[in-house]
TORLUMPA-958360 format. One record per residue (C-alpha): residue number from 1; x, y, z. Coordinates in steps of 0.001 Angstrom, whole numbers, plus 500000, padded with zeros to 6 digits. Layout:
N
+-----+--------+--------+--------+
:  nr :     xx :     yy :     zz :
+-----+--------+--------+--------+
: NUM :      X :      Y :      Z :
...
+-----+--------+--------+--------+
//
This chain:
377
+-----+--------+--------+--------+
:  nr :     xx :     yy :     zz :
+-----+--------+--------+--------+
:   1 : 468714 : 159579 : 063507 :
:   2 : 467818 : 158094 : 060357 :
:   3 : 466699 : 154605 : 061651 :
:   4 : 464955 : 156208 : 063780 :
:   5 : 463122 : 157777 : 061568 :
:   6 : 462524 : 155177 : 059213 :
:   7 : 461332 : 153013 : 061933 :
:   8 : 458835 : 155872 : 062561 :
:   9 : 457803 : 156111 : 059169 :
:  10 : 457485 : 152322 : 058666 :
:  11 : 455190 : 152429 : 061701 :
:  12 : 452783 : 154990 : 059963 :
:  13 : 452356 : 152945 : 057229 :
:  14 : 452002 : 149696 : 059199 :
:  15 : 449709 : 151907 : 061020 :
:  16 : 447735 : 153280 : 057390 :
:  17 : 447206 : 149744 : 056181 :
:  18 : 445986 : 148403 : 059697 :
:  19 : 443167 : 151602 : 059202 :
:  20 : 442162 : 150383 : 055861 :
:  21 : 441932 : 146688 : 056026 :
:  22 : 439841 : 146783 : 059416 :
:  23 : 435908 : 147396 : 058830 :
:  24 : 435424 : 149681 : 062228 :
:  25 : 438070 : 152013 : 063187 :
:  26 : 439005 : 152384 : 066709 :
:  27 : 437178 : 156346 : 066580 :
:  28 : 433957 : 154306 : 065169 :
:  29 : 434143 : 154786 : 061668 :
:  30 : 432960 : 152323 : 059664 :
:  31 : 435591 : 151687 : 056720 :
:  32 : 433530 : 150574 : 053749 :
:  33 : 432865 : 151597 : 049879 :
:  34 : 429990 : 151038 : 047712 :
:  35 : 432132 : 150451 : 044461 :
:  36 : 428740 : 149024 : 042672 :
:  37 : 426718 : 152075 : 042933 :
:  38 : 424588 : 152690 : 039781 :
:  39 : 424652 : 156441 : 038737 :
:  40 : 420778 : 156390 : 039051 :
:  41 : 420930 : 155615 : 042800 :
:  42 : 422591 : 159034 : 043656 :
:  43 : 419050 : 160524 : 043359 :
:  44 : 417998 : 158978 : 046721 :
:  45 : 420673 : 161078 : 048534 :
:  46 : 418637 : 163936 : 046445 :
:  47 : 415543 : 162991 : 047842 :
:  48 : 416736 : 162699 : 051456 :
:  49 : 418486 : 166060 : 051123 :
:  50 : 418247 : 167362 : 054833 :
:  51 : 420151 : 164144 : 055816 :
:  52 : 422837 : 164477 : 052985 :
:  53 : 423513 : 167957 : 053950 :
:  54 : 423669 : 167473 : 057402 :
:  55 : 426458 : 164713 : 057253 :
:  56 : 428567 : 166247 : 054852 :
:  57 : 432000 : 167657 : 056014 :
:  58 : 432347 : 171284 : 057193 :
:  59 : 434015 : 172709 : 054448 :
:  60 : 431680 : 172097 : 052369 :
:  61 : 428578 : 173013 : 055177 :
:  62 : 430588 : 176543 : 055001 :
:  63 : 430996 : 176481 : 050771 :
:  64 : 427139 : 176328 : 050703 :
:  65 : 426712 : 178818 : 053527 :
:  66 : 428666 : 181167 : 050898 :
:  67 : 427270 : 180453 : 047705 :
:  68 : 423386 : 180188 : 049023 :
:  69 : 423293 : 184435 : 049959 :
:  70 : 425760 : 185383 : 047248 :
:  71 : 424226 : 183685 : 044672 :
:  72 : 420835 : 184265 : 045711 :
:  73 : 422043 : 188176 : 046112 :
:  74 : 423668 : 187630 : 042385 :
:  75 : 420100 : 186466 : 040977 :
:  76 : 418045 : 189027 : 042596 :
:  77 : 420611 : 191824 : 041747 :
:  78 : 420307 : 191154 : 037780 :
:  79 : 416324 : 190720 : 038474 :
:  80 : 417302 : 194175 : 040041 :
:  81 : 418831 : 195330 : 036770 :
:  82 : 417129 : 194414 : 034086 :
:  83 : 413963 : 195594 : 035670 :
:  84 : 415718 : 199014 : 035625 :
:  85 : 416825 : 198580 : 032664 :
:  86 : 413008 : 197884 : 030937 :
:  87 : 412118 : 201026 : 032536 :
:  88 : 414709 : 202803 : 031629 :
:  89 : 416147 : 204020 : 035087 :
:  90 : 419634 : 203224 : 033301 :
:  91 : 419246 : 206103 : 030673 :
:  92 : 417081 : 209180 : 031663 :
:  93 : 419017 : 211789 : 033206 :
:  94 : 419434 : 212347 : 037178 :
:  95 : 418793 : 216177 : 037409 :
:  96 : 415417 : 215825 : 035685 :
:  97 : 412727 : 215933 : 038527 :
:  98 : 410142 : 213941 : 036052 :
:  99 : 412636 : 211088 : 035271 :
: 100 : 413388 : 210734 : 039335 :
: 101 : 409302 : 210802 : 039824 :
: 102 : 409110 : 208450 : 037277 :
: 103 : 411409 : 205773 : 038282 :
: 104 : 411563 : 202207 : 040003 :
: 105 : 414654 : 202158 : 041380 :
: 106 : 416648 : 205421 : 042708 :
: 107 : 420095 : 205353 : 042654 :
: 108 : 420930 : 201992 : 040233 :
: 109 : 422665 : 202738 : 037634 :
: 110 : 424447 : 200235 : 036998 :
: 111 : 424908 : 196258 : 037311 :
: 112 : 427075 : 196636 : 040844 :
: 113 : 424184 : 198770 : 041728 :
: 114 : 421623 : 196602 : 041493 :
: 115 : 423650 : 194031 : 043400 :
: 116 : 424446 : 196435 : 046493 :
: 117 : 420275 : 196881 : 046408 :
: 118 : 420199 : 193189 : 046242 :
: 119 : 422098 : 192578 : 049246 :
: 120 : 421215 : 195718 : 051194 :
: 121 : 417642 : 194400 : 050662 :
: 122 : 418178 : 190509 : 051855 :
: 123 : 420018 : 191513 : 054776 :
: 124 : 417435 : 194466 : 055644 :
: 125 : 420718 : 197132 : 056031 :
: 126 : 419193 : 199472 : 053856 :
: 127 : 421755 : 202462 : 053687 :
: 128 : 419555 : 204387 : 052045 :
: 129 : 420825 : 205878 : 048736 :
: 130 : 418624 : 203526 : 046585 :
: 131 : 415076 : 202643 : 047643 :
: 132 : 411860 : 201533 : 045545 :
: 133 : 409589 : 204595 : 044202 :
: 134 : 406443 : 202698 : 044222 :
: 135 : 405756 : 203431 : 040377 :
: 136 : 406016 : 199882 : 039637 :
: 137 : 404098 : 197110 : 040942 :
: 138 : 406863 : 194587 : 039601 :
: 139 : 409266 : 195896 : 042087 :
: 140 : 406871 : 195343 : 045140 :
: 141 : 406191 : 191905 : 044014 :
: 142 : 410295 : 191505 : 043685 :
: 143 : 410996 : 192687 : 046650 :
: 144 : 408211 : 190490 : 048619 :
: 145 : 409898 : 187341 : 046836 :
: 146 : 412988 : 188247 : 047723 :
: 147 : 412725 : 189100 : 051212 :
: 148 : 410895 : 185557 : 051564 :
: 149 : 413853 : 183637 : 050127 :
: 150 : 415613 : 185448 : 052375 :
: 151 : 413820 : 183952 : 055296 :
: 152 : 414221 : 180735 : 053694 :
: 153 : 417737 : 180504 : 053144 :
: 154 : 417646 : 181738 : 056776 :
: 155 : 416109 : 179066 : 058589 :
: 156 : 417578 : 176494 : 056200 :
: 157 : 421522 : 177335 : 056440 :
: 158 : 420655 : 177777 : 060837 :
: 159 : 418689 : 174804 : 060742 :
: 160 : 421450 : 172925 : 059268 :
: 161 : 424561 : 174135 : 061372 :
: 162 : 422163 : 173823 : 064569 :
: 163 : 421767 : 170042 : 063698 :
: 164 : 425136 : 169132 : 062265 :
: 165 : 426701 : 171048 : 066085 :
: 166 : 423913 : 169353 : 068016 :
: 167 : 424595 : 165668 : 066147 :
: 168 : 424282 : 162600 : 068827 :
: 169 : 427398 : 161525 : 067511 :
: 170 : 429281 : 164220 : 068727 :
: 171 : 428022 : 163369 : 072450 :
: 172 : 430082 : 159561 : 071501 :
: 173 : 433197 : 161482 : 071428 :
: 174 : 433302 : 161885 : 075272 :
: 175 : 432773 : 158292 : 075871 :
: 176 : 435915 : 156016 : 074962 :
: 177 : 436957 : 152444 : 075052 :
: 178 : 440329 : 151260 : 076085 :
: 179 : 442933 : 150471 : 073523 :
: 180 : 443366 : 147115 : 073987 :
: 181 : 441288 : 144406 : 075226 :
: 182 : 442340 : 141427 : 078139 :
: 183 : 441858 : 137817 : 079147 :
: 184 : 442045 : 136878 : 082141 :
: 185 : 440101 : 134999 : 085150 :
: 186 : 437120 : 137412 : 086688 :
: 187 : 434583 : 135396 : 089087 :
: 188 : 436369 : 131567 : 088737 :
: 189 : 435590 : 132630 : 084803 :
: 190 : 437672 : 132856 : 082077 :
: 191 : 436669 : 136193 : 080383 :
: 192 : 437369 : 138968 : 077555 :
: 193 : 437559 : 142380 : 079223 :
: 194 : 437738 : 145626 : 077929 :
: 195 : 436919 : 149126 : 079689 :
: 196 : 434758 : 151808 : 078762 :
: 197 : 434697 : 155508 : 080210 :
: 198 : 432108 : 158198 : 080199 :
: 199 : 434355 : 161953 : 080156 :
: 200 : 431383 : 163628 : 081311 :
: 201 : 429684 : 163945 : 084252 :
: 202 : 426187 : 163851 : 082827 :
: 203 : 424616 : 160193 : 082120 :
: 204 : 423998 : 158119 : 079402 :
: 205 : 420617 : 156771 : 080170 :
: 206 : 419679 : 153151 : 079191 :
: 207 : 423053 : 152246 : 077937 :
: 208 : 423101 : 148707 : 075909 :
: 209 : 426331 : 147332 : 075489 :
: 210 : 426803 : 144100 : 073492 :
: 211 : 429315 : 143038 : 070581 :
: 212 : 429803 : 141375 : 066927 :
: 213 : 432433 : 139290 : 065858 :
: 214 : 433269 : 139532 : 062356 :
: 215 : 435585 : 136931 : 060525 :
: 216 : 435325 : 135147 : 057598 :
: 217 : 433793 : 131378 : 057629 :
: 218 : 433545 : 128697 : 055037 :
: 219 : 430096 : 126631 : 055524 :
: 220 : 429901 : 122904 : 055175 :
: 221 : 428636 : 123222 : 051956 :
: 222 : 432070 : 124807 : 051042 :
: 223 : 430373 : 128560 : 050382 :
: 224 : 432746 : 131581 : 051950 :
: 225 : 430704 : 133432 : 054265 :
: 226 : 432555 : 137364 : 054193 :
: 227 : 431766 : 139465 : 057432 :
: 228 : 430374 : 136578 : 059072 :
: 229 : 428624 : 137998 : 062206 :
: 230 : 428864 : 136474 : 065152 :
: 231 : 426736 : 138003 : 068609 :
: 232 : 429333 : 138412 : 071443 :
: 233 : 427975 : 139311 : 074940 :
: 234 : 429122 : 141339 : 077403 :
: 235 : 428567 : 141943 : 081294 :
: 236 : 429656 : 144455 : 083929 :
: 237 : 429335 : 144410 : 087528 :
: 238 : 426071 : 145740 : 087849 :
: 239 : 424122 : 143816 : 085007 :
: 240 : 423294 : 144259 : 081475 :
: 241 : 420857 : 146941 : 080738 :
: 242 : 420415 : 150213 : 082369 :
: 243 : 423948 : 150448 : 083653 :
: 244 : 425187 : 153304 : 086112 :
: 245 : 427292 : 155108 : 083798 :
: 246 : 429094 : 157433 : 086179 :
: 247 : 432530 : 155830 : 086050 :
: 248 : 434798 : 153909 : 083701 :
: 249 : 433225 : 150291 : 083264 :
: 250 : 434729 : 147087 : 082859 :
: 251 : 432686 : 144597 : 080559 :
: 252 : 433373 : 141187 : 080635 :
: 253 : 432516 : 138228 : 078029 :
: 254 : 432155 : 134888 : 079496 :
: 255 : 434370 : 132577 : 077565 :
: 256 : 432417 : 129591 : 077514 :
: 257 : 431779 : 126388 : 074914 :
: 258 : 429271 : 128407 : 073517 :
: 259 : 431891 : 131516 : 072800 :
: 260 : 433702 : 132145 : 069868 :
: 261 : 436806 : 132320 : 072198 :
: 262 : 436636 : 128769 : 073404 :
: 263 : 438448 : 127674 : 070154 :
: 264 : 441570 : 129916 : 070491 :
: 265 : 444999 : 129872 : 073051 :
: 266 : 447130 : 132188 : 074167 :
: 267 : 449501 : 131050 : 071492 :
: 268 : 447104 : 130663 : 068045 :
: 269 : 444957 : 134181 : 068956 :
: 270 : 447498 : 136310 : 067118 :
: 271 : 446731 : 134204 : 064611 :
: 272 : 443419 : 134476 : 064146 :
: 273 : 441568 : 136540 : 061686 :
: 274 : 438947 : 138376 : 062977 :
: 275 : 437790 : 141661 : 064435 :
: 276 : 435515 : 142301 : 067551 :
: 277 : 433485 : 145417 : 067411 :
: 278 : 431694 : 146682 : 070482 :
: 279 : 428360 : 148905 : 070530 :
: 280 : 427226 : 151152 : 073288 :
: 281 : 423920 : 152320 : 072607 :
: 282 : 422668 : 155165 : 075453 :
: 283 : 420413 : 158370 : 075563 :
: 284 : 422519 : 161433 : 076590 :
: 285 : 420349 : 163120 : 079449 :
: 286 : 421438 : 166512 : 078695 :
: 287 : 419999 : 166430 : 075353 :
: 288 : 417394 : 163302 : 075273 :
: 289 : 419271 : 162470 : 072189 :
: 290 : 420388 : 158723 : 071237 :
: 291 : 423660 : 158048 : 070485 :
: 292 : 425785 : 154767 : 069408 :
: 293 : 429370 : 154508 : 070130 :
: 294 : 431451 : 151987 : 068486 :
: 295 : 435260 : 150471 : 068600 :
: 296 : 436986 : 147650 : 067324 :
: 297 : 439771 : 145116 : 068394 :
: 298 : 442085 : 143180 : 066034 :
: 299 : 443995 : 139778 : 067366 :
: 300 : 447097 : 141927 : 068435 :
: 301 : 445376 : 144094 : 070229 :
: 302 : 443773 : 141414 : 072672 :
: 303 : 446215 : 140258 : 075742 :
: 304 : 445762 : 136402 : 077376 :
: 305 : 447292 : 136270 : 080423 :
: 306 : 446816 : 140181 : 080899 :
: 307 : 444321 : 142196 : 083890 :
: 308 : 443327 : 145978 : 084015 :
: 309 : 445148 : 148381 : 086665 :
: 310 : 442492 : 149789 : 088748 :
: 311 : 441687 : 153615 : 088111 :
: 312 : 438819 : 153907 : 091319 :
: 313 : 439841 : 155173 : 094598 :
: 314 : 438589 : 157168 : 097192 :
: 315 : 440728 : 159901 : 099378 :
: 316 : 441021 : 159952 : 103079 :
: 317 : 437971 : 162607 : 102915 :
: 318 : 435569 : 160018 : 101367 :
: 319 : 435927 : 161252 : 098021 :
: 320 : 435421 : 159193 : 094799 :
: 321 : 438888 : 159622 : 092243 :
: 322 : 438879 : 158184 : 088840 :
: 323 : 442573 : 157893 : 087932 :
: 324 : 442101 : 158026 : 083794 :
: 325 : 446022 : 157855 : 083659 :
: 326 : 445712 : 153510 : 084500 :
: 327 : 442862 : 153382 : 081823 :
: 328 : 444349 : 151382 : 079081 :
: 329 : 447530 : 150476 : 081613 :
: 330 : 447880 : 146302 : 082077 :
: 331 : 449751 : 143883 : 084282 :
: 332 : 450136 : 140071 : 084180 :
: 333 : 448115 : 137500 : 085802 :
: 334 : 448296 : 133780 : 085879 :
: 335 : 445668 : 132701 : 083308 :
: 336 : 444514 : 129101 : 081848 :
: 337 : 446784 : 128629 : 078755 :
: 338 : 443318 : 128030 : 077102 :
: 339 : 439449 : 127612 : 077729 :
: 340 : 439840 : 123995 : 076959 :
: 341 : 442409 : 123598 : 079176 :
: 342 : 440309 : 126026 : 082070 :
: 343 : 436682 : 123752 : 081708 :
: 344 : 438761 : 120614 : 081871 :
: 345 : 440552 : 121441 : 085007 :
: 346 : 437656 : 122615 : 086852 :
: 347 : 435833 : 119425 : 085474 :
: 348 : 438028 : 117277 : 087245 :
: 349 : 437936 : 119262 : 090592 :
: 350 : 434039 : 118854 : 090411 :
: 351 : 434751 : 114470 : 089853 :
: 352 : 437024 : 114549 : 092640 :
: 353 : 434799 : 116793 : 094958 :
: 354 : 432153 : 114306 : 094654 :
: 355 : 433983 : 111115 : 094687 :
: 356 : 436281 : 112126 : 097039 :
: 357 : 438995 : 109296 : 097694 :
: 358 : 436812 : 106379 : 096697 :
: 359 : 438284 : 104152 : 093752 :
: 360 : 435820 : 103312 : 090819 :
: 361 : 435781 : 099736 : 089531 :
: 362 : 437225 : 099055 : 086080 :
: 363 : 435512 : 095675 : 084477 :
: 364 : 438198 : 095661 : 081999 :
: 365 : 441531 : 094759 : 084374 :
: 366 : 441586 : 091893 : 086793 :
: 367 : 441950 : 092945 : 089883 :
: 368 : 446308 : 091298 : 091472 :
: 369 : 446624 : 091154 : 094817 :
: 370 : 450137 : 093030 : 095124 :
: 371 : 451599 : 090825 : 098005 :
: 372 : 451445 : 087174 : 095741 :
: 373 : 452764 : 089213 : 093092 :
: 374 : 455550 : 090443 : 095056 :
: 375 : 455884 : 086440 : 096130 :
: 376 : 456221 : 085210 : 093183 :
: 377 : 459132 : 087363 : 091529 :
+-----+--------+--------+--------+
//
């Protein structure tokens, strides 16, 4: 019981440290500080306010929700007061029908008064035991203030929760990548697979998919290149662009000379130190809003030698299934040991095509006629 939950625990961390040392996390996060920030450069986020509100978390969306109306209804409520209290509403005597003709403000009397009135007014509930007199024209103009910071804080607080519920990014959450990526022979080519899935039944409309490969390079001139991008392209069955994106997708990278792949085997890749992030850019057609949804894949989580299960079928009605259960599910196929090793075989299948069973002269050996030779020993 206890190994096993060491081993458990071990595995989290393993787990922790994997999610801080890779840039993008497998949800599409990208994991990176700004350590080097001047203090001076926070004012741009200041300046761009709607944005900075907007992606801030929700508890703190919901902590400014709160303290915009009841501190705005704490303001107005001591404007309230001490406008009462310069008139004197506070001291004259409530069974004196001068003093009630004569006053701002019925029924405030004190400082929770004046913030009941405060709220009662913003939120237009209006109870009805305290109400303006009309004797004093600072009141009206408090009260038109008031009610139009109201509105304000209204259509600034809805505004804001509308667009932080309604954020593209949201829309990425339904679309999801398989957990590990394969390679393996599609279309006599060796090829980097990975599958991608659309949960919904509505579209994503001029989807883009293509890739970076980030690892760090040293250049001839000895200078260490960090995040050293590298453009990785990928293919499906039915093109590039403006894909069909009705059922889960398999995307395929070429491994050619030109690849970054063409360097590696099945035995050095978990060796290597890099990580492949994918991008699928796409309009939702629900909302006509764009959306980017991103993944990445570490050495150990790439298979050689390793081919998707299918998840397509139809029924014996004609139906169309998508079996989500086989998504990230893999079996073995017989795969080249390495590109090298895959262009050189078919390199020699294209010499012998064309030569067939004809013998090319060699200048450099004389040529023995086998039968003297055999006479002689």
């Amino acid at each position: 019981m206890f190994q096993f939950i060491r081993k458990q625990i071990h595995n989290r961390l393993v787990e922790r440290k994997i999610r801080r040392t890779r840039l993008v996390t497998k949800d599409g996060h990208c994991n990176i500080k700004f350590g080097t920030t001047e203090y001076h450069n926070h004012f741009a986020f200041l300046m761009d306010f709607w944005t900075t509100f907007v992606e801030i978390r929700w508890c703190f969306v919901i902590f400014l929700f709160a303290a915009a109306f009841t501190g705005s209804w704490l303001i107005f409520g001591l404007l309230w007061y001490l406008l009462a209290k310069n008139n004197g509403d506070l001291d004259v005597l409530q069974n004196s029908s001068e003093s009630q003709r004569m006053k701002c403000i019925d029924n405030i009397n004190s400082l929770t008064t004046a913030f009941l009135y405060s709220l009662e007014t913003q939120t237009t509930i209006g109870y009805g035991g305290r109400a303006l007199t009309g004797h004093c024209p600072g009141t009206v103009a408090l009260l038109i203030i008031q009610s139009l910071m109201g509105a304000i804080i209204n259509c600034f607080m809805c505004g804001l929760i509308l667009a932080k519920i309604s954020l593209p990014k949201r829309r990425a959450k339904t679309v999801t990548f398989s957990e590990t990526a394969v390679i393996c022979l599609w279309k006599g080519n060796l090829c980097l697979q990975i599958r991608v899935a659309n949960l919904r039944k509505t579209l994503l409309i001029g989807s883009h998919i293509y890739g970076k490969l980030l690892r760090t390079t040293i250049t001839q001139e000895g200078e260490t290149i960090i995040l050293d991008q590298v453009n990785i392209d990928f293919l499906v069955d039915a093109g590039k662009d403006n894909l069909f994106f009705v059922c889960p997708l398999a995307l395929y990278h070429v491994i050619d000379k030109s690849s970054p792949f063409s360097e590696m085997a099945a035995n050095t890749l978990q060796q290597q130190d890099f990580e492949l992030v994918v991008f699928l850019d796409g309009t939702a057609e629900s909302t006509s809003l764009s959306c980017q949804v991103r993944t990445s894949y570490l050495p150990r989580e790439i298979k050689w030698g390793y081919n998707f299960l299918p998840v397509i079928s139809r029924t014996k009605g004609g139906e169309y299934r998508v079996d989500l259960s086989n998504f990230s599910k893999t079996e073995p196929e017989v795969t080249p040991h390495c590109a090298c090793c895959f262009h050189n075989e078919h390199n020699k299948e294209l010499i012998l095509h064309q030569h067939e069973c004809e013998g090319i002269d060699n200048l450099v050996f004389d040529v023995i006629d086998l039968q003297d030779s055999f006479n002689v020993t």
